[in-house]
N, C-alpha and C positions, 0 to 999 in steps of 0.2 A: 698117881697123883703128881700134879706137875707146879711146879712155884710159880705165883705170881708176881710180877715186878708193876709195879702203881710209879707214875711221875705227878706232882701235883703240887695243891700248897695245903701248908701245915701255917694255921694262925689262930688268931682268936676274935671271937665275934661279940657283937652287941646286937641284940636283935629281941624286937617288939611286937609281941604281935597280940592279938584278943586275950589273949591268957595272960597276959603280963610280958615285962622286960627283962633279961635281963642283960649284965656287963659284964663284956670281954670273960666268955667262957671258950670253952676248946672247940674252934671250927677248921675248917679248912677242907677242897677235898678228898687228899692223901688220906686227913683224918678217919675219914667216915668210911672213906671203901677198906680200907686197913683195917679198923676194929671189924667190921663183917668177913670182908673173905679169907682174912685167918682161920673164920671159924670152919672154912670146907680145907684151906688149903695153907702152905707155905707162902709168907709173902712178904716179899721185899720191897722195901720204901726209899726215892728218893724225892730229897726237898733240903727246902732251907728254911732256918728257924734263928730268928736273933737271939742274943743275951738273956733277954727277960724271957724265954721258954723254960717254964718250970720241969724242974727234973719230975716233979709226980705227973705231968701229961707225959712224959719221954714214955715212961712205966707204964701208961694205958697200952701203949704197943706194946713193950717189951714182955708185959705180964702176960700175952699175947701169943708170945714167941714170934711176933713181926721184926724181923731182920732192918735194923735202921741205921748199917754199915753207909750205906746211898743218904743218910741224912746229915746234912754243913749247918753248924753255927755260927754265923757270924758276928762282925762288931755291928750291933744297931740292933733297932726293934722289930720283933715279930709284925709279919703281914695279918693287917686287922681290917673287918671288912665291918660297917654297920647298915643294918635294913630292918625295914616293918611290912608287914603285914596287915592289911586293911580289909576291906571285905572280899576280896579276892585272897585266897588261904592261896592259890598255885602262882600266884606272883608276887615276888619281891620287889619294894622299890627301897633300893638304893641309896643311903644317904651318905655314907663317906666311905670309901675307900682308901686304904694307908698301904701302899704296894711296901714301905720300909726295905729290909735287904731283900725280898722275893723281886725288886726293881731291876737288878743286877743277878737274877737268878742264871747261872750257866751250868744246867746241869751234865752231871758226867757220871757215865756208868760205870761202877766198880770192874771189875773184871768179872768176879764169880754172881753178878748179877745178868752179865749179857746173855747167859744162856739160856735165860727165861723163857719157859714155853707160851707163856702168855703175858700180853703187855696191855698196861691199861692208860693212855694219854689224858688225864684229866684236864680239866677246863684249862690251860694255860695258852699261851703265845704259840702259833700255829708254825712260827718260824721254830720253834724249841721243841716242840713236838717231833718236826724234822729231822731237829738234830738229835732228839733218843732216836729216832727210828735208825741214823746212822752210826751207834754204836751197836747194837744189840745184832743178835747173832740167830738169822732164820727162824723167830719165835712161830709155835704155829698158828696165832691169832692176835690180831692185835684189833684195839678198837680203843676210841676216841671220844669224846666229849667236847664242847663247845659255848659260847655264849653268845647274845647279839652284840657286844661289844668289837669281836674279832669280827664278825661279819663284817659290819659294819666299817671297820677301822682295817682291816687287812685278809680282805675277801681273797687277792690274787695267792695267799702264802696257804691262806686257809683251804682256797681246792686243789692247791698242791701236796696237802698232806690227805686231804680225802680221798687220793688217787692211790696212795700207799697204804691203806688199812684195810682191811676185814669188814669190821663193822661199826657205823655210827649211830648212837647213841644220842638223841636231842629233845628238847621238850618240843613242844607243840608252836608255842610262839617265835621262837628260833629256828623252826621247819620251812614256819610259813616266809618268815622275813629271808629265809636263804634261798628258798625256790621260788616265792615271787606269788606262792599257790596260796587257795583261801580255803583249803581243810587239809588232815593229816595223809589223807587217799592220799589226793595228787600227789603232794608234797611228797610219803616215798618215794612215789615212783618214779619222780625227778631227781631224789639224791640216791636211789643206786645209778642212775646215769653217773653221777659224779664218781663212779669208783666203787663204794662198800659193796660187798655181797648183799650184805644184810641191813637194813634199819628199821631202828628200834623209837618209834615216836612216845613221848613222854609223857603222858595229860592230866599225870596229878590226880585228883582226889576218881576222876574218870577211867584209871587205867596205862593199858598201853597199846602201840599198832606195831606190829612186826612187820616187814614186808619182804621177800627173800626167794628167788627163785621165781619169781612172778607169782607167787601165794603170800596172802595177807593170812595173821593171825592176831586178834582180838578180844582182850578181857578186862572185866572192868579190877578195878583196885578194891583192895581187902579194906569192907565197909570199916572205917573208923568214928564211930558218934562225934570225938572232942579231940579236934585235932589241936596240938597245944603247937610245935613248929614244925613247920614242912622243910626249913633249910637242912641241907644235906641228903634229903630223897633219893636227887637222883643218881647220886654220887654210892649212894647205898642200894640203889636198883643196879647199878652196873655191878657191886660189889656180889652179889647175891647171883647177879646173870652168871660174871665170870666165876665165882667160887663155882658154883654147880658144872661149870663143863670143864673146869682143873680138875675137880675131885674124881671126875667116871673119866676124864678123858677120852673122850667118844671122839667119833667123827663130829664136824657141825655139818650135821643134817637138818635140815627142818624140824624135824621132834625134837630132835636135841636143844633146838634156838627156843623152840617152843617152852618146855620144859623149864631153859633157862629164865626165859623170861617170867614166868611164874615165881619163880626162885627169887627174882628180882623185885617183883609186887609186892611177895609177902616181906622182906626184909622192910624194902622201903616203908611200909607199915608199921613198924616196931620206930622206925625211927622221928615220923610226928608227932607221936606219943610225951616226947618230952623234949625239955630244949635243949640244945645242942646235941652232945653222945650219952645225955645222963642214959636213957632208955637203952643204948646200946650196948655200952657196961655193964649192966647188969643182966642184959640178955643171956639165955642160955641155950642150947641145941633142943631142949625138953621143950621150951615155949615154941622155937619153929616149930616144930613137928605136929604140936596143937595145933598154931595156928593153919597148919598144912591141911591139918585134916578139913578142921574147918572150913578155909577155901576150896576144899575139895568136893563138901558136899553146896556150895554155895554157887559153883561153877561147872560141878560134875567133872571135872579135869583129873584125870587118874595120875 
């Protein structure tokens, strides 16, 4: 079993959607892949968190055993992000962003973090992503996440890091806007040109595409009747992808991405279920395993 190291943000969210609102609860994506892929593996966090970071979210991790040696408090306020949800449950729209000290984030790896066998780049600045990739030390996978913000805003830094990873990781609407393509097909097969082995397209209440090797893989997402929030999904589909090939540490072969990816549908499931990580706190290895079976007979996927 090999440690994971997560770079990402750790803040707090206000977020509305058909189920109700509510304010400034614990988000970020550090947050979300951290409380899951503890549950397959060792994992180490880095991020920055202002003053008002309450010590009982510190204690979601730690209770954990997530290692948050990699996590800086600084002077000023936690990164807070606010969005709703309208009739579209797989997209957010946006209404205030507060970047606070994550503005001035320089992240730096500990020492006994560089040896990480697996590195996870979540959604941040494509330039900073860079600069984890240049402390860390021969991990054997690394993969990435993204948003239409960097596209859009810093496309030339963003295929400079897609050149250096393993495997990307993106929704469906972020596929399309970075390859120019108008379904998830093309769209892979245009961003392994860019670098990754593998991608991983993202689609929300529909699933997901793997594409790797020149084989696609395809299934739909673990039926949810009442989705209460979808924020943090994808950040918990990675978490779920990467726990599962830390824990066997296999080769990544095709079954194995397969496999993962599965691992990553069903987590992301647990986590619409409630808003922000209430659902994931409470999660336990007894409910994946249910819900494993269950997808199992609902997909045939052994």
């Amino acid at each position: 079993m090999s440690n994971i190291l997560v770079v990402g943000s750790l803040g707090y969210d206000t977020i509305s959607t058909p189920a109700g609102k509510q304010e400034n609860i614990l988000g970020g994506s550090a947050n979300y892949f951290s409380i899951v892929a503890s549950m397959f593996a060792p994992v180490n966090v880095v991020g920055v968190v202002g003053e008002d970071y309450k010590d009982s979210d510190l204690e979601i991790l730690t209770s954990r055993n997530v290692d948050v040696k990699g996590l800086k408090k600084e002077a000023g306020k936690t990164f807070h992000w606010e969005g709703r949800y309208q009739e579209d449950m797989n997209e957010a729209e946006t209404l205030v962003t507060d970047l606070n000290v994550f503005q001035d984030f320089n992240p730096q790896i500990p020492e006994e973090y560089k040896s990480s066998k697996y590195l996870f780049l979540a959604n941040i600045d494509p330039e900073l992503q860079m600069q984890v990739l240049d402390q860390v030390e021969n991990p054997k996978m690394v993969a990435m996440d993204t948003m239409n913000f960097w596209i859009s805003s810093k496309i030339d830094s963003l295929k400079k890091a897609l050149n250096r990873v393993d495997v990307l990781l993106i929704n469906e609407g972020e596929a399309k806007e970075l390859t120019g393509e108008w379904n998830a097909i093309s769209a892979s097969k245009q961003l392994v040109k860019m670098g990754p082995k593998a991608v991983v397209v993202k689609r929300g209440e529909y699933g997901f595409v793997l594409y790797s090797k020149g084989k696609f893989f395809i299934m739909p997402a673990f039926p949810i009747a009442e989705v209460v929030d979808p924020t943090g999904a994808g950040d918990t589909f990675a978490a779920g992808f990467f726990g599962h090939l830390a824990k066997v540490d296999g080769n990544l072969d095709f079954a194995s991405l397969k496999q993962a990816c599965a691992f990553g549908t069903l987590m992301a499931s647990f986590t619409v279920q409630g808003f922000g990580v209430s659902r994931l706190q409470e999660l336990t290895w007894d409910d994946f395993e249910k819900r494993k079976s269950e997808y199992t007979e609902i997909t045939g996927l052994k």
